[in-house]
Structure formats: structure tokens, C-alpha cells
N, C-alpha and C positions, 0 to 999 in steps of 0.2 A: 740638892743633888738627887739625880734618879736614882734607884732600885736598877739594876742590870739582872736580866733572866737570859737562859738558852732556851732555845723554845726547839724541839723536837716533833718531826709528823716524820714516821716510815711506817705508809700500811699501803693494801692493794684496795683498789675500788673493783666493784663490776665492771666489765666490759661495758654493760647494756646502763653503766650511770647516764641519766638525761644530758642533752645536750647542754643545757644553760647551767647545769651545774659542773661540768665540764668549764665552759664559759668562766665564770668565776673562779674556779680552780686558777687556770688560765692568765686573767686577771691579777688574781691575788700574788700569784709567783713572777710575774711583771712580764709574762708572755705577751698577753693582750694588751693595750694601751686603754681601748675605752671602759669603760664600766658597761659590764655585762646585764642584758635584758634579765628579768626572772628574780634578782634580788628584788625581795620587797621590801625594805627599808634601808632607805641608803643611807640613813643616819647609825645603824650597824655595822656598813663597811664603808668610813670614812675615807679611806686609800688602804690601799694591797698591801696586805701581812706580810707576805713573803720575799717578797722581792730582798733580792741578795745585796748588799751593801757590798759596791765594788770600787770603794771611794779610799784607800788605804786607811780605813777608819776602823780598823778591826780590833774588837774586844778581846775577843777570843781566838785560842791557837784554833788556825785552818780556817778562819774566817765563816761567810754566812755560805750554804750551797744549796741549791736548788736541782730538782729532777722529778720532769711529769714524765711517761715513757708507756706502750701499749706493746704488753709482752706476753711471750707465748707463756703459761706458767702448766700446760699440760695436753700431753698428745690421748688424745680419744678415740677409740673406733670410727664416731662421726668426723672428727678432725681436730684441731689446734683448739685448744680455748684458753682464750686470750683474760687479761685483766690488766686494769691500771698501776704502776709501781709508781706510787708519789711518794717524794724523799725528800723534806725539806730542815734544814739548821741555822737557824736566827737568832741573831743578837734583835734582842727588843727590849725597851725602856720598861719602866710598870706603870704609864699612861697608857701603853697597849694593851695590857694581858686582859681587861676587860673585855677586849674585842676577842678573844680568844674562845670563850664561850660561843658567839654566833658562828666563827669557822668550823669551830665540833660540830655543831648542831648540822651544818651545810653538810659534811664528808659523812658522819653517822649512819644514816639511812644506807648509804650505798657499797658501807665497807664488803668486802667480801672476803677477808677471812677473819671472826672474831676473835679476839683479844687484845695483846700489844698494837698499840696503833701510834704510839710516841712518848713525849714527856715532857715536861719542863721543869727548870729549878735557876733560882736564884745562883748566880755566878760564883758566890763565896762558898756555895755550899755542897756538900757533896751528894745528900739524899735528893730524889727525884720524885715529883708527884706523874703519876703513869696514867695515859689517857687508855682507858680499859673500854674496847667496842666490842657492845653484845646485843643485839634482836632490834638493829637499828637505830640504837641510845650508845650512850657511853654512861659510863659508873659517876655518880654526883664527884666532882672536885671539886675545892675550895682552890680558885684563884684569886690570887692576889686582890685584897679589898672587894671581893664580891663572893657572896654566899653560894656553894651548891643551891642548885634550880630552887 
């Protein structure tokens, strides 16, 4: 029988993240149907993390949700500057959370505000492992059967 995790992403991107990583963003939350140009090994994103299971198959109370969105986050003398609010909550197996490591590495680069960027834990349990974004990286975590970097 599988290992059950909740898997946690709420952080802001840059406005100016590249397009193809956008794309993939995209992708992964089951916006986009094709697989995005720009990934370079597609043997890392086998199919989209995020995509919200709306199949009445729900593990958890409030089910899986998804939200990519380009929001004003501050008014400036030169004007509006915008940034990305991604907010995703997934039931995922622990055949996934391996892949979880290449989607940090993908959003890392482009966070634009450092710290809390999400979390994840095991279903039964109530401590949280926190994905911590600072200078482009995130802080080593140990997921599930696979070693910090």
C-alpha cells in the first residue's frame, strides 16, 4: 500500500519569470495539456504534479486545489508591480515525492519573496517538512527515499 503526503506550494514568483518556465508551471497544474518546450529531461516530469484530482477520490478534507494568478502585490510611483501568487494542495502517493525535488529546483530561481514557499508531510502526521526559498535555492530537504542534494 502507498505512503499518502500533502504536498504544499504557496509562494509569489517574479513577474519577469521566463516564459517556458511559466509553460511548465502551466503544465504541471493541468492548465496546459502539451508538455512544455524548455524542460530538459522529460524523464523528471513524467506527467503534471499538480493537477487537482476532481474525481470524488479525495483523501483529504477540502480536496486537492490549484491557483496560478498575476497580481498587483504593490503600487509604486512608476506604477503597479505585479508578481505571480501560485497556490497549490495535493494528495500525492510517495512514488511521486521523488519528483518533487525537480519542481523546487524549476520555481527556486524565480521566487520573489524569500522564505515560506510551502510544505509537505505524511497524512498521519502532524509535523511539516517546509520548503525554505533563499538566493535562488531552497534549504536541503530530505524527501521521502531520497537524500538532500
Amino acid at each position: 500500500m502507498s505512503e499518502r503526503y500533502e504536498v504544499v506550494l504557496s509562494c509569489y514568483l517574479r513577474d519577469e519569470t521566463p516564459e517556458w518556465v511559466m509553460a511548465a508551471l502551466r503544465w504541471h497544474l493541468g492548465m496546459d495539456a502539451e508538455f512544455p518546450e524548455g524542460l530538459d529531461d522529460q524523464d523528471d516530469y513524467l506527467y503534471p504534479l499538480l493537477v487537482p484530482d476532481n474525481y470524488n477520490n479525495r483523501r483529504m478534507p477540502g480536496g486537492d486545489i490549484v491557483s496560478l494568478r498575476r497580481e498587483v502585490r504593490e503600487f509604486t510611483s512608476s506604477g503597479e508591480r505585479y508578481e505571480w501568487e501560485l497556490f497549490a494542495r495535493n494528495h500525492w502517493i510517495d512514488d511521486s515525492m521523488p519528483y518533487l525535488r525537480g519542481l523546487l529546483d524549476l520555481l527556486a530561481p524565480h521566487i520573489a519573496q524569500p522564505g515560506y514557499g510551502g510544505h509537505f508531510r505524511h497524512m498521519s502526521d502532524t509535523e511539516v517538512t517546509v520548503f525554505d526559498f533563499r538566493d535562488g535555492a531552497y534549504e536541503p530537504i530530505k524527501i521521502w527515499g531520497v537524500d538532500p542534494r
